[in-house]
One Martini backbone bead per residue (centre of mass of N, CA, C, O) as a GRO file, in nm:
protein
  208
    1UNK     BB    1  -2.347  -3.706  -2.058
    2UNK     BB    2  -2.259  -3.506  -1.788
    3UNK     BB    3  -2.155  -3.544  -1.473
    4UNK     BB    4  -2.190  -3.323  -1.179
    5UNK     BB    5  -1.864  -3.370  -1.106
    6UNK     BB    6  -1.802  -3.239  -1.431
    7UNK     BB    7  -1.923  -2.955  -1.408
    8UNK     BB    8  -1.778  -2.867  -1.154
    9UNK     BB    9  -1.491  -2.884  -1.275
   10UNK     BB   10  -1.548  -2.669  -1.476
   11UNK     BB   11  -1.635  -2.448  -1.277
   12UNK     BB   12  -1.330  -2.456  -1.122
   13UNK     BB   13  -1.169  -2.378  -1.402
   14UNK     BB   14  -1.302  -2.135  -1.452
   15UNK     BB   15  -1.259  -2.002  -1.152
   16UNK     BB   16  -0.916  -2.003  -1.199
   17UNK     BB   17  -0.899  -1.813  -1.493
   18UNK     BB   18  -1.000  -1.587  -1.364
   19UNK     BB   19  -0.792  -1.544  -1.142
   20UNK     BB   20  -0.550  -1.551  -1.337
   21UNK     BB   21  -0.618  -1.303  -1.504
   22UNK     BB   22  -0.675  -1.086  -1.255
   23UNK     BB   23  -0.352  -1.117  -1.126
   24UNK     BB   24  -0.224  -1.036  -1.361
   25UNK     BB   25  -0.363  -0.768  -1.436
   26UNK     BB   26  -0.258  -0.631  -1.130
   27UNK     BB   27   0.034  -0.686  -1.153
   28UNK     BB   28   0.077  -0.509  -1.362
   29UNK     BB   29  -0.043  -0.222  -1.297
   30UNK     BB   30   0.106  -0.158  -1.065
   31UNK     BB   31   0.372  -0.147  -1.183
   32UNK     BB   32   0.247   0.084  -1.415
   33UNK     BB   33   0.145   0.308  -1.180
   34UNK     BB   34   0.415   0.322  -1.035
   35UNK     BB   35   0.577   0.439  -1.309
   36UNK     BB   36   0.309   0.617  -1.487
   37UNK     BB   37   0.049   0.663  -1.364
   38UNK     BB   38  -0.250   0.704  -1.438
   39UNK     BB   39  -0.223   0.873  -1.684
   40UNK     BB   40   0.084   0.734  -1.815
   41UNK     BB   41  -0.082   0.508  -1.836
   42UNK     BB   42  -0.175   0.190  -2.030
   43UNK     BB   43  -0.367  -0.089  -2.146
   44UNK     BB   44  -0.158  -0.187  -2.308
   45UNK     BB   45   0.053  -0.234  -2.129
   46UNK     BB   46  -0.052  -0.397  -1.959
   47UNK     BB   47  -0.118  -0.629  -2.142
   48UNK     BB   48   0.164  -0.694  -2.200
   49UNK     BB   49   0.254  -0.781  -1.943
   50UNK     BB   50  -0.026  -1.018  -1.870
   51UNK     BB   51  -0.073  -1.115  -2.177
   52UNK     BB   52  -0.349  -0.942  -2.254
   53UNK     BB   53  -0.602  -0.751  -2.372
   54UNK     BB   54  -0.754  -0.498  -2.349
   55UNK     BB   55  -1.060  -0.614  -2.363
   56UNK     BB   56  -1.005  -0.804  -2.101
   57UNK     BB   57  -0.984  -0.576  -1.899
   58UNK     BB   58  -1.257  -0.422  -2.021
   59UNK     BB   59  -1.432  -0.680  -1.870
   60UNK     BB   60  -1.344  -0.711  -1.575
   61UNK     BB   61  -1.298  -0.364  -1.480
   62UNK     BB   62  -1.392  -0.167  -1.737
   63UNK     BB   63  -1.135   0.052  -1.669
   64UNK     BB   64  -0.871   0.213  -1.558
   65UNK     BB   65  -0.949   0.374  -1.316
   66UNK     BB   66  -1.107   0.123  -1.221
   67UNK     BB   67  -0.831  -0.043  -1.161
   68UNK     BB   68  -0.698   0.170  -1.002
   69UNK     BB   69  -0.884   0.183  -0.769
   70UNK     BB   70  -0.870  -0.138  -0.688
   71UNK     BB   71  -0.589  -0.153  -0.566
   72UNK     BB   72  -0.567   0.101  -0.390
   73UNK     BB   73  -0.795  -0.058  -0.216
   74UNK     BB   74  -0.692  -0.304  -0.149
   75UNK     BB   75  -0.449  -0.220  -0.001
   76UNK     BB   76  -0.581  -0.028   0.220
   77UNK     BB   77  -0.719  -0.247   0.363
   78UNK     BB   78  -0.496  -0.423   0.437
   79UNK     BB   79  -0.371  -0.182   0.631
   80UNK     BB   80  -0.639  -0.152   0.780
   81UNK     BB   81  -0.608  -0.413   0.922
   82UNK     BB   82  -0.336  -0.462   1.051
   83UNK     BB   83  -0.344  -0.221   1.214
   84UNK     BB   84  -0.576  -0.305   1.386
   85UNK     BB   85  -0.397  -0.579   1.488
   86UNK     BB   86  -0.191  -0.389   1.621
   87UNK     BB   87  -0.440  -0.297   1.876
   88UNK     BB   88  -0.395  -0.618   2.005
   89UNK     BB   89  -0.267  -0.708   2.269
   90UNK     BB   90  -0.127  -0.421   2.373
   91UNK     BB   91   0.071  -0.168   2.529
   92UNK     BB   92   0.044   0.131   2.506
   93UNK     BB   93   0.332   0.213   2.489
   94UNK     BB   94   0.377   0.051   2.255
   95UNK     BB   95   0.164   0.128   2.018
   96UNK     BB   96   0.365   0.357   1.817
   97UNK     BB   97   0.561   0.076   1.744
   98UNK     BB   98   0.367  -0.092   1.636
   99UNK     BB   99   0.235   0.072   1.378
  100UNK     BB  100   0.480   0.165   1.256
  101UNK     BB  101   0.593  -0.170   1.209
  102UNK     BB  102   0.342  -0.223   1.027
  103UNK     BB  103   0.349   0.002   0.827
  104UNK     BB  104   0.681  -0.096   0.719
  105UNK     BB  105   0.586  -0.389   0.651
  106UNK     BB  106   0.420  -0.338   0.458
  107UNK     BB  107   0.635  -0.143   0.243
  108UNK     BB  108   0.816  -0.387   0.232
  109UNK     BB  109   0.591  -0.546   0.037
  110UNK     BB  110   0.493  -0.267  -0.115
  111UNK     BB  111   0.655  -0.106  -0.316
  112UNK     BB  112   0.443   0.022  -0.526
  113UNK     BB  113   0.253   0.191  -0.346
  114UNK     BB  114   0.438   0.422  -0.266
  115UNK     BB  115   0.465   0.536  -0.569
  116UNK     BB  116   0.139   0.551  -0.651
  117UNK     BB  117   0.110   0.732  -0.491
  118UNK     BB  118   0.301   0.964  -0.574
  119UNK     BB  119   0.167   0.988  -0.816
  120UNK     BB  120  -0.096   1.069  -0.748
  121UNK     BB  121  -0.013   1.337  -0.618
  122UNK     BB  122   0.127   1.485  -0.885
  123UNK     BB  123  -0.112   1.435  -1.118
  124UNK     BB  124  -0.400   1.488  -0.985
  125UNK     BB  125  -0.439   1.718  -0.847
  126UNK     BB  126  -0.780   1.792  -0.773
  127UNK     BB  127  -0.766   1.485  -0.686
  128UNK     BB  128  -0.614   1.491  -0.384
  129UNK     BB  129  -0.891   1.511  -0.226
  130UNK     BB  130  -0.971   1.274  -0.259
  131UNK     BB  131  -0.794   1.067  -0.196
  132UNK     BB  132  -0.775   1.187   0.106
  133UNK     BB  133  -1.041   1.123   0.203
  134UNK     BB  134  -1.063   0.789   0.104
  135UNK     BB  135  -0.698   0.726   0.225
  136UNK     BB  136  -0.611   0.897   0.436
  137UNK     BB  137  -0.800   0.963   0.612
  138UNK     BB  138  -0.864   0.649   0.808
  139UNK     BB  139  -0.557   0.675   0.909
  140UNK     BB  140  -0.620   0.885   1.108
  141UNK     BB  141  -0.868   0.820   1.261
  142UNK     BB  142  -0.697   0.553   1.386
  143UNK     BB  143  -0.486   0.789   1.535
  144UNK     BB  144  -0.717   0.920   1.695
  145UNK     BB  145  -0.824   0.759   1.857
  146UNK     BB  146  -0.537   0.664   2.026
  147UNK     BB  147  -0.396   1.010   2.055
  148UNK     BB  148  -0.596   1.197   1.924
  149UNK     BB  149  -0.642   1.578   1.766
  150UNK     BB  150  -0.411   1.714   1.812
  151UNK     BB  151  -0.105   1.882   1.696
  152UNK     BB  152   0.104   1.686   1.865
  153UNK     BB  153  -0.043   1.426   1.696
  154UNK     BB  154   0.027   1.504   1.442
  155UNK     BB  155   0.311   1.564   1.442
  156UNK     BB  156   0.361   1.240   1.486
  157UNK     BB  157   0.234   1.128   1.272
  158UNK     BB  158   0.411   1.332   1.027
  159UNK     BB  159   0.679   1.182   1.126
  160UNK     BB  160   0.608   0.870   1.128
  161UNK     BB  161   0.572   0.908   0.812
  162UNK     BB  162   0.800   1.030   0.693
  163UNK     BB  163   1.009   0.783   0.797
  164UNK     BB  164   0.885   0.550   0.630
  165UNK     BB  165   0.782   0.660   0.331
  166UNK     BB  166   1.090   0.798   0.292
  167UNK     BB  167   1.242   0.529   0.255
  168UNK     BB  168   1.118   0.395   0.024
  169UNK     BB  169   1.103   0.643  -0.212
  170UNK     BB  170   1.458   0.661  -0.124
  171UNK     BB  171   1.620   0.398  -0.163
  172UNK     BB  172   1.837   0.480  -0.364
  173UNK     BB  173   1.943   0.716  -0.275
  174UNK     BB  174   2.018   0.541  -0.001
  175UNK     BB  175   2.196   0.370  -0.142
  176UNK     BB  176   2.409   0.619  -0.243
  177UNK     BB  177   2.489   0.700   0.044
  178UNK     BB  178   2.559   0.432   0.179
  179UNK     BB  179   2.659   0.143  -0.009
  180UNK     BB  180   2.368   0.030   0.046
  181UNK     BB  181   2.107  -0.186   0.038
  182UNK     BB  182   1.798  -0.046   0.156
  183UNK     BB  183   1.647  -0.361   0.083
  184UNK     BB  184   1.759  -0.515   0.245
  185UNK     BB  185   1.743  -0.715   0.525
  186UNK     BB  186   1.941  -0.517   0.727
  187UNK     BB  187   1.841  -0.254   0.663
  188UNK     BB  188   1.547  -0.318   0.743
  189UNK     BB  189   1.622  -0.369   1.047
  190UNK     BB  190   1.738  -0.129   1.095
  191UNK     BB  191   1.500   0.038   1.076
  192UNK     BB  192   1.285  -0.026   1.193
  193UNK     BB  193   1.367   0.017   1.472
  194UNK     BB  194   1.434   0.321   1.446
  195UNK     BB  195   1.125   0.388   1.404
  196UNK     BB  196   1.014   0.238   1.682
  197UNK     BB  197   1.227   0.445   1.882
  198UNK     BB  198   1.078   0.710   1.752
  199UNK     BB  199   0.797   0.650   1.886
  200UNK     BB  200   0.839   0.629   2.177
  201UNK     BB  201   0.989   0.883   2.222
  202UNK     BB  202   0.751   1.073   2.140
  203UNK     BB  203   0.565   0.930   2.323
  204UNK     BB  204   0.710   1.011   2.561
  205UNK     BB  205   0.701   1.348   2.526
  206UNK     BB  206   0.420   1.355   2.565
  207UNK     BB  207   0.346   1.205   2.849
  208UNK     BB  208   0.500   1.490   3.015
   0.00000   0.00000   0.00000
């Protein structure tokens, strides 16, 4: 008979297996849903990527879509907690260059994310209202806290979103137009920079 310590470590081998199968198959989904969005990605290629079988899968997650929606929601928490977290103890004046700076670090961990978002924008058509209600609504609202709700804080909002997002998007692009890797590390800590002077620029410009 075996005794309550050997029972235990069997249960903690099982639920060890279950965490690493389990991200095994979330890393393999993201990539494969940033390369071929939520329509064009298949069980079986997560699958095959993962190394585990269809039926692993919808036995973890339930569908693709219930996947799908898992990924996108983990991301999103964690960039709406970083955020939240650069909101704390820290002078106002500086706050749109700190906001700026940790969603470009997001970013730059993430960066089969913002991918997958521009997947599912142009994939999913009448869905991208739910879409934006879900994951983009909370980061405007948030947004709004800090700085207004009126147009010229959207202006600057829709401005520091576009540069910061359409970095990642177009890295391939800005690497053959500038002849260095845009995912450098040389290179991020130099736009970095440049986009937290221009949420400083913009945010005073407000203030006048």
């Amino acid at each position: 008979m075996g005794t309550p310590s050997a029972a235990a470590d069997c249960h903690a081998d099982a639920d060890s297996l279950v965490s690493s199968v389990r991200d095994r198959i979330l890393t393999a989904a993201r990539a494969e849903f940033a390369a071929s969005g939520l329509r064009g990605a298949s069980v079986r290629s997560i699958g095959a990527r993962a190394d585990v079988t269809a039926a692993m899968i919808n036995y973890y997650f339930g569908s693709k879509r219930a996947l799908y929606d898992q990924i996108v929601h983990e991301a999103q928490a964690k960039l709406l907690t970083r955020l939240s977290g650069a909101l704390k103890g820290i002078d106002e004046s500086d706050l749109p260059a700190r906001l700026t700076a940790t969603y470009f670090d997001f970013l730059s961990e993430e960066r089969e994310f913002q991918r997958l978002v521009l997947r599912e924008v142009l994939d999913q058509g009448e869905g991208v209202s739910m879409f934006v209600r879900e994951h983009v609504v909370p980061l405007r609202e948030l947004f709004e806290e800090q700085f207004g709700d009126d147009d010229e804080a959207f202006q600057i909002a829709v401005s520091l979103f576009g540069a910061v997002a359409g970095y990642f998007l177009y890295e391939s692009v800005l690497t053959e137009l500038s002849g260095t890797d845009a995912l450098a590390e040389e290179s991020l800590a130099a736009r970095r920079c440049h986009v937290m002077e221009l949420a400083r620029t913009l945010y005073r410009g407000r203030k006048k």
